[in-house]
Steps between C-alpha positions, in 0.01 A plus 500: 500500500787675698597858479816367296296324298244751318802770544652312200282486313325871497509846705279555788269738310437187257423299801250758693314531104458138528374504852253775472390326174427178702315673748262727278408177282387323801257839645161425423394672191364856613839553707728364209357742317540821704876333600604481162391861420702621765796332357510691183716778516564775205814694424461914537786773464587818427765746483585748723689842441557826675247368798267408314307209344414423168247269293445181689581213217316148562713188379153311499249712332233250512549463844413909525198488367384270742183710684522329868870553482600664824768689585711574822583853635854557594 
């Protein structure tokens, strides 16, 4: 398939889901597993005013309450 080809017919991001799909399915099990964990994402924000942060609001809330959910210092 050429680059003109699959460009027609979805967006890149489409293509790289596919891709990284492909290649998790074919890990053997113990890897697919930790691979596909690492591909789920959740959605956070929160309002800021005057310098300063508010409540943190979770688009996923069953994703929250996940207890080996880690989390990133910035």
């Amino acid at each position: 398939m050429s680059a003109v080809t699959w460009r027609g017919v979805f967006t890149f991001n489409k293509y790289s889901q596919i891709t990284a799909s492909a290649v998790r399915k074919s890990l053997k099990e113990e890897q697919r597993l930790a691979s596909e964990k690492r591909g789920i994402t959740a959605l956070r924000y929160q309002v800021w005013e005057n310098g300063k942060g508010g409540n943190q609001v979770t688009l996923d809330p069953a994703q929250e309450s996940d207890p080996k959910k880690k989390t990133a210092a910035v």
